[in-house]
PDB file of N, CA, C, O and CB in Angstrom:
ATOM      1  N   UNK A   1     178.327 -12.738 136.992  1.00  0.00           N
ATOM      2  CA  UNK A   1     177.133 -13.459 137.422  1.00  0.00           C
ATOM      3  C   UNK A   1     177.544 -14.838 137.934  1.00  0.00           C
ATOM      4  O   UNK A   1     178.407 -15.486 137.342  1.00  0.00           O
ATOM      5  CB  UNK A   1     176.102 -13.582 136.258  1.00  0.00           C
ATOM      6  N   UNK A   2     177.048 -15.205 138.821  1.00  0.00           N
ATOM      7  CA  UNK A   2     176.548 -16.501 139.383  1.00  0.00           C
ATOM      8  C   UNK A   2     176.294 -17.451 138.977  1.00  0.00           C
ATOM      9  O   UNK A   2     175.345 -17.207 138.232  1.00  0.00           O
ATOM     10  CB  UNK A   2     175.783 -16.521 139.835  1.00  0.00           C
ATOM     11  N   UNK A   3     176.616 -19.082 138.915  1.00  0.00           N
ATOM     12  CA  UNK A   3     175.536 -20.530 138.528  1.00  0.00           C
ATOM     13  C   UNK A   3     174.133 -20.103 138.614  1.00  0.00           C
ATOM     14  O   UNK A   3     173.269 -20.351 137.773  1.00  0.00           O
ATOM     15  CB  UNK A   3     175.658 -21.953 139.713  1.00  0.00           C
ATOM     16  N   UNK A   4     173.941 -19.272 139.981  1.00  0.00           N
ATOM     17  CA  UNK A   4     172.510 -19.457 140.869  1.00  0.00           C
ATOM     18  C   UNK A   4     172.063 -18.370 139.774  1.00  0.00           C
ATOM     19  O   UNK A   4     170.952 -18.493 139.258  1.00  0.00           O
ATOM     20  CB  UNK A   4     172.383 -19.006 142.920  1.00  0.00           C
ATOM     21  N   UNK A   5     172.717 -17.546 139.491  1.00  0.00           N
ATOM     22  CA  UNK A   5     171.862 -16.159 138.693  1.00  0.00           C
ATOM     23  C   UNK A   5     171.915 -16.543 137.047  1.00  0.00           C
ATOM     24  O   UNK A   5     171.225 -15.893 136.261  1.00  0.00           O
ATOM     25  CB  UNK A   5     172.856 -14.318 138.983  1.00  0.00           C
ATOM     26  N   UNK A   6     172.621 -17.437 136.668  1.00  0.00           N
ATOM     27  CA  UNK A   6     172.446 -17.963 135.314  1.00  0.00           C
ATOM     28  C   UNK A   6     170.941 -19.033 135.470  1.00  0.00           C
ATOM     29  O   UNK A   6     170.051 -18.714 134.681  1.00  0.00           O
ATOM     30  CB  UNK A   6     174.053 -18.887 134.813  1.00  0.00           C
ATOM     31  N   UNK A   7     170.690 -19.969 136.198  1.00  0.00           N
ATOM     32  CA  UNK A   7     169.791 -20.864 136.606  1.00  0.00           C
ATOM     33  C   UNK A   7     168.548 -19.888 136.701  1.00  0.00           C
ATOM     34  O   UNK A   7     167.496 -20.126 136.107  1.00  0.00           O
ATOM     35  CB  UNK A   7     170.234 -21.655 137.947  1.00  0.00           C
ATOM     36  N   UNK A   8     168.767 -18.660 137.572  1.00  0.00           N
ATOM     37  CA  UNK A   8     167.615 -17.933 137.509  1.00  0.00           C
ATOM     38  C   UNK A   8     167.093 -17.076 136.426  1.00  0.00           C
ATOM     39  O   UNK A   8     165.947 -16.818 136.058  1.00  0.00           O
ATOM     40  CB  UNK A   8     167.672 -17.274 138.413  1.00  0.00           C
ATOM     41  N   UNK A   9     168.067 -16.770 136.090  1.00  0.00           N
ATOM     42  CA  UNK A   9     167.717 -16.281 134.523  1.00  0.00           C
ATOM     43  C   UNK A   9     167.290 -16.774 133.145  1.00  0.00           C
ATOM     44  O   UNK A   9     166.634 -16.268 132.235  1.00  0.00           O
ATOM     45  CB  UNK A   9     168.593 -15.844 134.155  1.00  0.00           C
ATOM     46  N   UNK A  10     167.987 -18.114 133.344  1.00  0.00           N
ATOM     47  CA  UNK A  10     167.223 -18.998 132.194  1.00  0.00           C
ATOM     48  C   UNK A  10     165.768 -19.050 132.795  1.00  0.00           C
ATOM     49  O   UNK A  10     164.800 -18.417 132.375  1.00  0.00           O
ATOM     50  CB  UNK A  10     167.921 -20.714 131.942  1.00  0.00           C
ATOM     51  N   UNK A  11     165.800 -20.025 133.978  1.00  0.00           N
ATOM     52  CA  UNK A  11     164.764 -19.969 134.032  1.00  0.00           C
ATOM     53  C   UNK A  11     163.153 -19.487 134.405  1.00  0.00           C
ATOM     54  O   UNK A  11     162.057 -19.970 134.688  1.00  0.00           O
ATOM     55  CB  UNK A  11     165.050 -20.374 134.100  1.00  0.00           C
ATOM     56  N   UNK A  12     163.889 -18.082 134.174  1.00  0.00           N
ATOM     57  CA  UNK A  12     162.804 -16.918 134.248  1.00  0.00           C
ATOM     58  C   UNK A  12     162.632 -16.852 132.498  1.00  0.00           C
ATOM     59  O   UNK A  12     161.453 -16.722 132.167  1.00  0.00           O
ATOM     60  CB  UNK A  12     163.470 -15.180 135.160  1.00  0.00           C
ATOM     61  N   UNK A  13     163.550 -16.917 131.419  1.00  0.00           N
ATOM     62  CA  UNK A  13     163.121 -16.893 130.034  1.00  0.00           C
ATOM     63  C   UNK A  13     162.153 -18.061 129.871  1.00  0.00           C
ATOM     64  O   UNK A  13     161.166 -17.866 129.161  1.00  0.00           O
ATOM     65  CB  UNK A  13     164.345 -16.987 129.031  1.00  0.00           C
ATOM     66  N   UNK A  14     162.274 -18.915 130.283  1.00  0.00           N
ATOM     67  CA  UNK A  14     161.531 -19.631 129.734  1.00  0.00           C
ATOM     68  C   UNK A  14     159.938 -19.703 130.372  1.00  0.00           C
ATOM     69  O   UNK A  14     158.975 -20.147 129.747  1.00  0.00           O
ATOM     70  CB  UNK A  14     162.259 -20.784 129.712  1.00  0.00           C
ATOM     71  N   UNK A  15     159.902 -19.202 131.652  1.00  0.00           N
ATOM     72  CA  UNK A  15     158.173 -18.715 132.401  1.00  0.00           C
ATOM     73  C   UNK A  15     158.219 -17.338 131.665  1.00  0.00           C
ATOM     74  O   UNK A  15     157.044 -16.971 131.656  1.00  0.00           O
ATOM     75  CB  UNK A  15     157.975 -18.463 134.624  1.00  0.00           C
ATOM     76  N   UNK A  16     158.900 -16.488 131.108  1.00  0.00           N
ATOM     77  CA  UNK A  16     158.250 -15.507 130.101  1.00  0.00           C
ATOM     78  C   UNK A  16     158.075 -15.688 128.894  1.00  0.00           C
ATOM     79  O   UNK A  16     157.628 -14.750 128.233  1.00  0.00           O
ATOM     80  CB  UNK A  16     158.772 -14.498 130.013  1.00  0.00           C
ATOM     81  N   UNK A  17     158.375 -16.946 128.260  1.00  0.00           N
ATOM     82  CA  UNK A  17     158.603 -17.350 126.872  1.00  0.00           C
ATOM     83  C   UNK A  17     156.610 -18.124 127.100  1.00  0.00           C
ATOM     84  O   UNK A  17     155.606 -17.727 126.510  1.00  0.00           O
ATOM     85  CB  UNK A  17     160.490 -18.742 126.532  1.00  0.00           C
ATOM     86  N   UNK A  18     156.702 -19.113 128.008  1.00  0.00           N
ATOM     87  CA  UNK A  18     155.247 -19.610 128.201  1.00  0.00           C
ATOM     88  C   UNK A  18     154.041 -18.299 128.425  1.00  0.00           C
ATOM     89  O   UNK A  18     153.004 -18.147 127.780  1.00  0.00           O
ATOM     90  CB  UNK A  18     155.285 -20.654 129.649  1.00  0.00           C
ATOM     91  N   UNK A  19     154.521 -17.528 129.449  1.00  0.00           N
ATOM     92  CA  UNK A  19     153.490 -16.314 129.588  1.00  0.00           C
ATOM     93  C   UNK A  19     153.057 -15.640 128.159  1.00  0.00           C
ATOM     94  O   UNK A  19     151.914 -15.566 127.707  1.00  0.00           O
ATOM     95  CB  UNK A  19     154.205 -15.096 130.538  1.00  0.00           C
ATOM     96  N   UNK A  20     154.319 -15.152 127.546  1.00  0.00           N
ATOM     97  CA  UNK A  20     153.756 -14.597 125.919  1.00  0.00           C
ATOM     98  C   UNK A  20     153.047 -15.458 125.806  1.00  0.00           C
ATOM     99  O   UNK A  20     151.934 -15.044 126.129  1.00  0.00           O
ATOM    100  CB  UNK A  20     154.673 -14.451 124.544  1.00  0.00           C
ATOM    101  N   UNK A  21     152.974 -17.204 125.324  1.00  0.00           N
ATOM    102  CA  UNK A  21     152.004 -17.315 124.426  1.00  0.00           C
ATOM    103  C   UNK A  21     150.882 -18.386 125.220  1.00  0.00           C
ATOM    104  O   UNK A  21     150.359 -19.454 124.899  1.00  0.00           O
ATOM    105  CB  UNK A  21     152.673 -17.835 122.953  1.00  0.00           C
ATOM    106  N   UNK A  22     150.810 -17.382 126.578  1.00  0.00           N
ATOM    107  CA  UNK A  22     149.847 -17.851 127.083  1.00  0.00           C
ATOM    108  C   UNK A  22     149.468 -19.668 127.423  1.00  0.00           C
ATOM    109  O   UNK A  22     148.361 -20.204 127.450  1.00  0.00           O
ATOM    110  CB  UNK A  22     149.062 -17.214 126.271  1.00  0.00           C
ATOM    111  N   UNK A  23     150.702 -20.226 127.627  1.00  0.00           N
ATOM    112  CA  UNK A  23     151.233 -21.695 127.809  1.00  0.00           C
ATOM    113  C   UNK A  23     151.394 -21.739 129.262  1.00  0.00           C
ATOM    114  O   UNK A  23     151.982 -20.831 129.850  1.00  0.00           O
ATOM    115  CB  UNK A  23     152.689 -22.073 127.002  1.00  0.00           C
ATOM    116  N   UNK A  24     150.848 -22.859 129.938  1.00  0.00           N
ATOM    117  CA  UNK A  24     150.266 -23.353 131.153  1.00  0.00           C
ATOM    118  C   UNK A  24     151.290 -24.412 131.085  1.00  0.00           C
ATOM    119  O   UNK A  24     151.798 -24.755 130.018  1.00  0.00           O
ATOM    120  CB  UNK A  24     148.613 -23.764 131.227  1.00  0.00           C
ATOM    121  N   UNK A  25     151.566 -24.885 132.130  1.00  0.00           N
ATOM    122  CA  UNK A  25     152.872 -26.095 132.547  1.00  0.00           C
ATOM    123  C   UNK A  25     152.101 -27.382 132.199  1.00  0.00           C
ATOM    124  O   UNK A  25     152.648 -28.148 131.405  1.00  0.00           O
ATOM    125  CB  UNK A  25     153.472 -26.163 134.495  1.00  0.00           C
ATOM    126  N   UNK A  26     150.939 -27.698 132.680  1.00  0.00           N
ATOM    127  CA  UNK A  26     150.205 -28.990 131.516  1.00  0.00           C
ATOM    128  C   UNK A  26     150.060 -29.010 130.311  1.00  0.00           C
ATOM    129  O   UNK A  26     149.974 -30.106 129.758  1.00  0.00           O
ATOM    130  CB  UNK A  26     148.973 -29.296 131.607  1.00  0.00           C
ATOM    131  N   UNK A  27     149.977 -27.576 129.402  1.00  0.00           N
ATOM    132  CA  UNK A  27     149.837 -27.684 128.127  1.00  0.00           C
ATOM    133  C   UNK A  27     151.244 -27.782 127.738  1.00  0.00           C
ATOM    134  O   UNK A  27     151.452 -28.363 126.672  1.00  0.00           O
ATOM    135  CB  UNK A  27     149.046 -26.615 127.518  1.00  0.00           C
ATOM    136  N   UNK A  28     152.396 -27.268 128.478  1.00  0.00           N
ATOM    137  CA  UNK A  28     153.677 -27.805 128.131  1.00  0.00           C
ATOM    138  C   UNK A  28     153.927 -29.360 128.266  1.00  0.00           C
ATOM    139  O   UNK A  28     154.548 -30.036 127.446  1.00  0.00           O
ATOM    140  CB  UNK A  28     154.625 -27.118 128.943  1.00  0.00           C
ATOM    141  N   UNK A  29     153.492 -29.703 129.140  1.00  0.00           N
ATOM    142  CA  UNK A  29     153.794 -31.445 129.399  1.00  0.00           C
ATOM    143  C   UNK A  29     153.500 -32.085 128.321  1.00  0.00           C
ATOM    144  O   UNK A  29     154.328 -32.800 127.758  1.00  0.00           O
ATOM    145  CB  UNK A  29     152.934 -32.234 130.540  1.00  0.00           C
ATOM    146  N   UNK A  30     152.051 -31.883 127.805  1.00  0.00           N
ATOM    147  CA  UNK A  30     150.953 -31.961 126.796  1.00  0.00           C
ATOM    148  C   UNK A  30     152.016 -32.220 125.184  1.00  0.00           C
ATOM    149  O   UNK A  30     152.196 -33.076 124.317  1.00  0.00           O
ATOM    150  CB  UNK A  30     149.834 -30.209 126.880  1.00  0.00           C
ATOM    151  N   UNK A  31     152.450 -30.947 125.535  1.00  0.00           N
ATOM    152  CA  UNK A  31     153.101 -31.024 123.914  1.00  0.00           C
ATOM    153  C   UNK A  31     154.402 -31.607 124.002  1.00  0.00           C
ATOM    154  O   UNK A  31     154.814 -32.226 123.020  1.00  0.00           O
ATOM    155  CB  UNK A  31     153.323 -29.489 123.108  1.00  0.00           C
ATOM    156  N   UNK A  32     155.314 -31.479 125.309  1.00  0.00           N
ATOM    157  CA  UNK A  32     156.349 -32.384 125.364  1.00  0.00           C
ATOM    158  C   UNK A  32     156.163 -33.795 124.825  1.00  0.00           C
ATOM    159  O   UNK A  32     156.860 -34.338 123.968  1.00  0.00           O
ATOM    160  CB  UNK A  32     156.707 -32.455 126.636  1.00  0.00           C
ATOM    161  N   UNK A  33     154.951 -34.378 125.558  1.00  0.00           N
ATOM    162  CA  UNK A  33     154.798 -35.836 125.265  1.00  0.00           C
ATOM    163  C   UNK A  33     154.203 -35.919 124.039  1.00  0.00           C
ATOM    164  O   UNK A  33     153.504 -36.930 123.966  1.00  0.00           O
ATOM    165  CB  UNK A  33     154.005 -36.611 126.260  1.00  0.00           C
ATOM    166  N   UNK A  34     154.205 -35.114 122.839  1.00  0.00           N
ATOM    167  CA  UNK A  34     154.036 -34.877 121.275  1.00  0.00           C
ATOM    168  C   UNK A  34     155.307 -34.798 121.340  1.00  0.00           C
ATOM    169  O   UNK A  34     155.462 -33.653 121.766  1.00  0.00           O
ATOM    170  CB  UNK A  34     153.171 -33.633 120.535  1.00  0.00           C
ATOM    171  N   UNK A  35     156.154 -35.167 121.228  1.00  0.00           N
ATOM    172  CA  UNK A  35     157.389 -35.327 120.612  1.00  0.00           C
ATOM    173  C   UNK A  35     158.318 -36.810 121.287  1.00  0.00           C
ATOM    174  O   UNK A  35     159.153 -37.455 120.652  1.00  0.00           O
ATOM    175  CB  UNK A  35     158.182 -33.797 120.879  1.00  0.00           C
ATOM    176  N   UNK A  36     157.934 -37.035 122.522  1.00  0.00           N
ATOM    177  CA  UNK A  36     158.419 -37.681 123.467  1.00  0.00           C
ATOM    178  C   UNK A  36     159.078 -38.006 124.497  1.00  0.00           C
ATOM    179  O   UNK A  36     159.768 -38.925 124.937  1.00  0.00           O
ATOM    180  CB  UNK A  36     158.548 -37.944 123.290  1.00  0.00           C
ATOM    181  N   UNK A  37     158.564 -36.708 124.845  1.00  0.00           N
ATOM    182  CA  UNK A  37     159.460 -36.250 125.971  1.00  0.00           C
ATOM    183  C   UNK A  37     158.596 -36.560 127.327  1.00  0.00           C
ATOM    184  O   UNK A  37     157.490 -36.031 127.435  1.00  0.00           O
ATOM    185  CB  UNK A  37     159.870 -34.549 125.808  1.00  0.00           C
ATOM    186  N   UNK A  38     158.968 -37.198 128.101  1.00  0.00           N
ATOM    187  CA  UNK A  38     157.478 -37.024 129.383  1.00  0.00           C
ATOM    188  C   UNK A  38     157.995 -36.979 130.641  1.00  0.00           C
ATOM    189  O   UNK A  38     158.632 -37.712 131.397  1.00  0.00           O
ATOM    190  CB  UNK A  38     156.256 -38.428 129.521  1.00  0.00           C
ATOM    191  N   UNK A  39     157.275 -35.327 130.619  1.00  0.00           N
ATOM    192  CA  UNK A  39     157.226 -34.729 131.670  1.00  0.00           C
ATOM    193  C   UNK A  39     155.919 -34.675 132.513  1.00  0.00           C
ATOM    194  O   UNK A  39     155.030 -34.593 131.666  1.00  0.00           O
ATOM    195  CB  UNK A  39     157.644 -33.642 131.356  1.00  0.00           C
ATOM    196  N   UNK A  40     155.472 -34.679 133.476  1.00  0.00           N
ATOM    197  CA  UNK A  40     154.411 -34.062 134.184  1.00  0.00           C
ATOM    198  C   UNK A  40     154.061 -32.676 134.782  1.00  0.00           C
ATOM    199  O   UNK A  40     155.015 -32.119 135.324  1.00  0.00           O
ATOM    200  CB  UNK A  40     154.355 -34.686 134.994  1.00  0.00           C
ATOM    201  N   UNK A  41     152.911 -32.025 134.790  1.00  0.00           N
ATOM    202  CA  UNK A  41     152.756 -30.543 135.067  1.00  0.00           C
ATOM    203  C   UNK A  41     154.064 -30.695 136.198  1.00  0.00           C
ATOM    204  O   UNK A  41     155.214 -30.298 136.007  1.00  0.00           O
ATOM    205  CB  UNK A  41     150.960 -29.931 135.728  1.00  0.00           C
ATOM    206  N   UNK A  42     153.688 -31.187 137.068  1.00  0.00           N
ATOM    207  CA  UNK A  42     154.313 -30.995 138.612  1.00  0.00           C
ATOM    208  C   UNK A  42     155.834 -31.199 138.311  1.00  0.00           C
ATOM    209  O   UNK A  42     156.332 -30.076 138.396  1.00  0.00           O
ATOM    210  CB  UNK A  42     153.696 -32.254 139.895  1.00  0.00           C
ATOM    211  N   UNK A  43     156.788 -32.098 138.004  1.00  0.00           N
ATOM    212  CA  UNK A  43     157.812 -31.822 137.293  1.00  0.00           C
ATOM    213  C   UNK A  43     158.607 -30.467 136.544  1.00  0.00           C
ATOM    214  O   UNK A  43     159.778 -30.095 136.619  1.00  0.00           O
ATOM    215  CB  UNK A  43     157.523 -32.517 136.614  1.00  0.00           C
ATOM    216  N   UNK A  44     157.877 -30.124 136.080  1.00  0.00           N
ATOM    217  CA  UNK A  44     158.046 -28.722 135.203  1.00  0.00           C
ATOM    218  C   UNK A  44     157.571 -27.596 136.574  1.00  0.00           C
ATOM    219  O   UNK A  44     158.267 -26.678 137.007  1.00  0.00           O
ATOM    220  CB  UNK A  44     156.704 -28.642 133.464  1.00  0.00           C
ATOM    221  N   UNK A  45     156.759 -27.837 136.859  1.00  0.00           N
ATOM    222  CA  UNK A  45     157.195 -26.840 137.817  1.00  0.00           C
ATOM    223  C   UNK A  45     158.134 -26.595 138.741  1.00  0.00           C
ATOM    224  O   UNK A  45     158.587 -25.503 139.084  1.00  0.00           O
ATOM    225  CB  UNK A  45     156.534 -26.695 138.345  1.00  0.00           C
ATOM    226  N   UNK A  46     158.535 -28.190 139.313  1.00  0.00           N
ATOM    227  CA  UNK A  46     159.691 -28.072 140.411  1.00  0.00           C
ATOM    228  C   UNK A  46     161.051 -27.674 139.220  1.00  0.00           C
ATOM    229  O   UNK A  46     161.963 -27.139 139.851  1.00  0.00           O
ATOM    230  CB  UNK A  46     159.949 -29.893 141.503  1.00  0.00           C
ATOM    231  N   UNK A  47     161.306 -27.771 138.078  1.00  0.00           N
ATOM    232  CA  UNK A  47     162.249 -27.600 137.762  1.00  0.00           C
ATOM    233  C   UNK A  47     162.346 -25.911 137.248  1.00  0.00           C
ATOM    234  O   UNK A  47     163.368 -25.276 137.509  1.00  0.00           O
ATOM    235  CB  UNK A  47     162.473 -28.682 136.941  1.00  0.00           C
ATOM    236  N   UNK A  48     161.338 -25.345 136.598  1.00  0.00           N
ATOM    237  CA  UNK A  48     161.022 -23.730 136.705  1.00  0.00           C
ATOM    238  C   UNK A  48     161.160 -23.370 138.291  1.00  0.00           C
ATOM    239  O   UNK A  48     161.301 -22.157 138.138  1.00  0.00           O
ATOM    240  CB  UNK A  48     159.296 -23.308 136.105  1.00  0.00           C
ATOM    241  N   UNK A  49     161.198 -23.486 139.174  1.00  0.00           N
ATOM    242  CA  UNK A  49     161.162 -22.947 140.167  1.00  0.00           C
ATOM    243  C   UNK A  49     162.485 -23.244 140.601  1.00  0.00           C
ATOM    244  O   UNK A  49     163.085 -22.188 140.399  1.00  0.00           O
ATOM    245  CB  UNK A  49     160.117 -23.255 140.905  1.00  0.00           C
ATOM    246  N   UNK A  50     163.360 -24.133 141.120  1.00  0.00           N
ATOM    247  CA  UNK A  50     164.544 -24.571 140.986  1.00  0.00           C
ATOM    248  C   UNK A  50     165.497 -23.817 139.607  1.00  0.00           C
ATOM    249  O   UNK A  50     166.671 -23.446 139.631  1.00  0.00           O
ATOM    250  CB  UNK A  50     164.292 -26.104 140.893  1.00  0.00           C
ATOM    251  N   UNK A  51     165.161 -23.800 139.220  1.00  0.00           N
ATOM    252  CA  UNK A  51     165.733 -22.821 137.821  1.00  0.00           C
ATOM    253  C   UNK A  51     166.910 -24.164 137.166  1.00  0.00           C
ATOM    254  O   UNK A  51     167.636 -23.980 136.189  1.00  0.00           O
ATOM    255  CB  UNK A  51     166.889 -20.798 138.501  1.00  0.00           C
ATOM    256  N   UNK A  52     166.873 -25.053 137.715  1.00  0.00           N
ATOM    257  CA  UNK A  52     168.074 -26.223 137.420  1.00  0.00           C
ATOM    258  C   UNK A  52     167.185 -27.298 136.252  1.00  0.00           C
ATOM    259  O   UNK A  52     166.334 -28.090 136.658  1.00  0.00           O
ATOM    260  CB  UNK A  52     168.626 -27.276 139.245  1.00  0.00           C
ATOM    261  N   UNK A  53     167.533 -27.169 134.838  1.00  0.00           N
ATOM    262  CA  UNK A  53     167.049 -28.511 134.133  1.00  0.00           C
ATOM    263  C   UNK A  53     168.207 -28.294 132.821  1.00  0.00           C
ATOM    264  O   UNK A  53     169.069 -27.418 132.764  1.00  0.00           O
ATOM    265  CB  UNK A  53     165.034 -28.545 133.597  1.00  0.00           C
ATOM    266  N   UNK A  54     168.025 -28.997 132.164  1.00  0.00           N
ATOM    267  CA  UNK A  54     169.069 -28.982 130.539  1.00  0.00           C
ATOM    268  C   UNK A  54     169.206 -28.340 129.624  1.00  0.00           C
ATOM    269  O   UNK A  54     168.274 -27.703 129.133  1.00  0.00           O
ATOM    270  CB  UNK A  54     168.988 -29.745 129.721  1.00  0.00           C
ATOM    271  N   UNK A  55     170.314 -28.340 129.191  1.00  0.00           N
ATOM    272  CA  UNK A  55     170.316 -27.543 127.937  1.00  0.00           C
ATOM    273  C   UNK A  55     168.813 -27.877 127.297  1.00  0.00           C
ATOM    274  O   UNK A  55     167.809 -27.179 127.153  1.00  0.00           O
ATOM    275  CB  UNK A  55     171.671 -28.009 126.874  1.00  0.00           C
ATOM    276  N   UNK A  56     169.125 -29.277 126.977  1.00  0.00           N
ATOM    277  CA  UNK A  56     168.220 -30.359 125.926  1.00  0.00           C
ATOM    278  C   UNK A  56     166.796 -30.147 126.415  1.00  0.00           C
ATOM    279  O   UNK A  56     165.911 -30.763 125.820  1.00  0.00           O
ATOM    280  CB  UNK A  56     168.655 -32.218 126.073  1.00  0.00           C
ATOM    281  N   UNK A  57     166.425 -29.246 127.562  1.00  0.00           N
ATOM    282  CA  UNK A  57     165.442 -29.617 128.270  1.00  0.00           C
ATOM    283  C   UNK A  57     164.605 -28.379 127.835  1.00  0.00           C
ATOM    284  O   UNK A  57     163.400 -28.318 127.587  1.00  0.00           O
ATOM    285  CB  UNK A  57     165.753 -29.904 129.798  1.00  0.00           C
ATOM    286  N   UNK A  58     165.558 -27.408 127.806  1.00  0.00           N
ATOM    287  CA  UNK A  58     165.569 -25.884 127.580  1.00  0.00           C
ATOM    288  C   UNK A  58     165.025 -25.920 126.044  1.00  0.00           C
ATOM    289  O   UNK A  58     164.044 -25.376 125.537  1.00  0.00           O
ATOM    290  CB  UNK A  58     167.238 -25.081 127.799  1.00  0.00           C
ATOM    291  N   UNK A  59     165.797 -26.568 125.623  1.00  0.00           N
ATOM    292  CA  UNK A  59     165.688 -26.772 123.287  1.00  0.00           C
ATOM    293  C   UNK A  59     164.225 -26.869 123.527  1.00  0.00           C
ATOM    294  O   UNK A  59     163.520 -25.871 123.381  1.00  0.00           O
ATOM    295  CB  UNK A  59     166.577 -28.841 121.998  1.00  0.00           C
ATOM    296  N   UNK A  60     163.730 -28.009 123.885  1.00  0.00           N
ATOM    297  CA  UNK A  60     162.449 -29.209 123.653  1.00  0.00           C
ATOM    298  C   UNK A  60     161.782 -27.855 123.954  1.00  0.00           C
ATOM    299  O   UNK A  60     161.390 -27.217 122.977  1.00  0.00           O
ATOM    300  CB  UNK A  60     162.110 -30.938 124.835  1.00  0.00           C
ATOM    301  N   UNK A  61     161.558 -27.205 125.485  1.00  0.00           N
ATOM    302  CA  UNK A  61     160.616 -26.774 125.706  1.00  0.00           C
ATOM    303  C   UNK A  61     160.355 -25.113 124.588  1.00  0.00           C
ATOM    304  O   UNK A  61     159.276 -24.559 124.377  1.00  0.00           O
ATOM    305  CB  UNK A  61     160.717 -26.779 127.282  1.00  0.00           C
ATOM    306  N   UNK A  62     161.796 -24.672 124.044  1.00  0.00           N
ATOM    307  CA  UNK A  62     161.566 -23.906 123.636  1.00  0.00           C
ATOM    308  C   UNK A  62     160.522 -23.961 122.090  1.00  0.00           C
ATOM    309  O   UNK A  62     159.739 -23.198 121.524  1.00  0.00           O
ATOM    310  CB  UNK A  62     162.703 -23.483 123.766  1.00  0.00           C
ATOM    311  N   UNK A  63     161.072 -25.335 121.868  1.00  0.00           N
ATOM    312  CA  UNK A  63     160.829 -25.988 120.069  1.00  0.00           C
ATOM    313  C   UNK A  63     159.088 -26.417 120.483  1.00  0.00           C
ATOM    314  O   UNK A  63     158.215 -26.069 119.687  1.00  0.00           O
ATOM    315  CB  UNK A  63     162.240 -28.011 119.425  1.00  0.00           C
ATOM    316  N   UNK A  64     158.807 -26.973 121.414  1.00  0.00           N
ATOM    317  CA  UNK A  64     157.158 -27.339 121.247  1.00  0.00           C
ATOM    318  C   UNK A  64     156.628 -26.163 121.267  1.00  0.00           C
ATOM    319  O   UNK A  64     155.769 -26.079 120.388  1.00  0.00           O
ATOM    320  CB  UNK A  64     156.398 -28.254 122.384  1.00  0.00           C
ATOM    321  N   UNK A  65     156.767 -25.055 121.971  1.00  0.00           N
ATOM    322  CA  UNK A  65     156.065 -23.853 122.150  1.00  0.00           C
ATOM    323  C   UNK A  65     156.086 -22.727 120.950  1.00  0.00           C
ATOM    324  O   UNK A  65     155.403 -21.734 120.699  1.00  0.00           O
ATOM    325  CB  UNK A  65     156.613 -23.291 123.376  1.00  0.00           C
ATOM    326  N   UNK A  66     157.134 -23.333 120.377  1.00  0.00           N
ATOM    327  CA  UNK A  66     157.266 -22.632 118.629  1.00  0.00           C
ATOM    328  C   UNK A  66     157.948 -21.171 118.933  1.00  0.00           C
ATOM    329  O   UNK A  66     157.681 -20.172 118.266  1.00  0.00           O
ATOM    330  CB  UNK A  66     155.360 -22.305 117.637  1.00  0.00           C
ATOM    331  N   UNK A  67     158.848 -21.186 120.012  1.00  0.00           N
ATOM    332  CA  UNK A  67     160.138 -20.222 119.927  1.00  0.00           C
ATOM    333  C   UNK A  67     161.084 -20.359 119.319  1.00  0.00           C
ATOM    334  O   UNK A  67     161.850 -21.291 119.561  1.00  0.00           O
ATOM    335  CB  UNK A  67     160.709 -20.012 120.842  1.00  0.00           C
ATOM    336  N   UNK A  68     161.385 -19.188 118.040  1.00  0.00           N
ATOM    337  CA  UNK A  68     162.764 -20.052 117.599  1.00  0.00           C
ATOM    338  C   UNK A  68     163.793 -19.276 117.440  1.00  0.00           C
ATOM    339  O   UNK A  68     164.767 -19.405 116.699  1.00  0.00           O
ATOM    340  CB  UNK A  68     162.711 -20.826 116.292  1.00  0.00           C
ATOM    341  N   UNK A  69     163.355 -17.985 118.613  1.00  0.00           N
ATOM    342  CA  UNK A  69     164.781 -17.369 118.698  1.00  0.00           C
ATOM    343  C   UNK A  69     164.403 -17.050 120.253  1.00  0.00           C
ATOM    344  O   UNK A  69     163.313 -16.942 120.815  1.00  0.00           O
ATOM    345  CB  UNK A  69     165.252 -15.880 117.504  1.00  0.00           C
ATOM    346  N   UNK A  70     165.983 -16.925 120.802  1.00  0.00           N
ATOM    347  CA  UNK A  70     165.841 -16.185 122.319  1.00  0.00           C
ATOM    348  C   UNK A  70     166.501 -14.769 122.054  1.00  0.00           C
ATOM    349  O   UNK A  70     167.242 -14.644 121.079  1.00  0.00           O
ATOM    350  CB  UNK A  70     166.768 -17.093 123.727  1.00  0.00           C
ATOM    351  N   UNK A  71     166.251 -13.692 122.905  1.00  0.00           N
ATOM    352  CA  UNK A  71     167.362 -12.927 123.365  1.00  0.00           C
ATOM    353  C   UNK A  71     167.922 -12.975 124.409  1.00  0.00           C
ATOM    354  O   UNK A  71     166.973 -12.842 125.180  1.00  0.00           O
ATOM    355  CB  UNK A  71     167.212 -11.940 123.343  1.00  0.00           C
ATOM    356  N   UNK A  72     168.961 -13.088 125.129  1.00  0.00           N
ATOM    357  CA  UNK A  72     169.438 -13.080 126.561  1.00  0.00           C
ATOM    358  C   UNK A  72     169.775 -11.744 126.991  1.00  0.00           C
ATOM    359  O   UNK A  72     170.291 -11.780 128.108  1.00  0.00           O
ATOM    360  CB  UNK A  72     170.640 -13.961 126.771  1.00  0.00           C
ATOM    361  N   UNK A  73     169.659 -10.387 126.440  1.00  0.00           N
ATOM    362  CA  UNK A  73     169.984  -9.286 127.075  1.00  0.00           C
ATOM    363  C   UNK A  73     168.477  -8.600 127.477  1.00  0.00           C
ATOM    364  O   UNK A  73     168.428  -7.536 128.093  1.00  0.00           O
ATOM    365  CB  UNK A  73     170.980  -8.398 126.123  1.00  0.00           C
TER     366      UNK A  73
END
């Protein structure tokens, strides 16, 4: 696999991690900035779509949404 197909793959887990629990990119911002993180809807989207953001970026969003395991296969 690819940078480009790792980038796309994360960040397709994490728009299926929001879809399960029915989490909208403002209600992610929402709870980011409950911890202190600040993001804006529009932000989070250019970076889901780009598939390019952080490890650290990846944690936060997984930890506000109350995921606390992934699978990658």
């Amino acid at each position: 696999m690819t940078e480009v197909d790792w980038d796309r793959r994360i960040s397709n887990l994490l728009k299926a991690e929001l879809k399960l629990r029915g989490i909208t990119y403002r209600q992610l911002a929402d709870k980011l900035c409950g911890i202190g993180v600040q993001e804006n809807e529009a932000n989070i989207r250019n970076k889901l779509a780009r598939g390019r953001f952080s490890a650290v970026f990846f944690a936060q969003c997984l930890m506000v949404i109350g995921s606390d395991r992934l699978r990658l296969d």
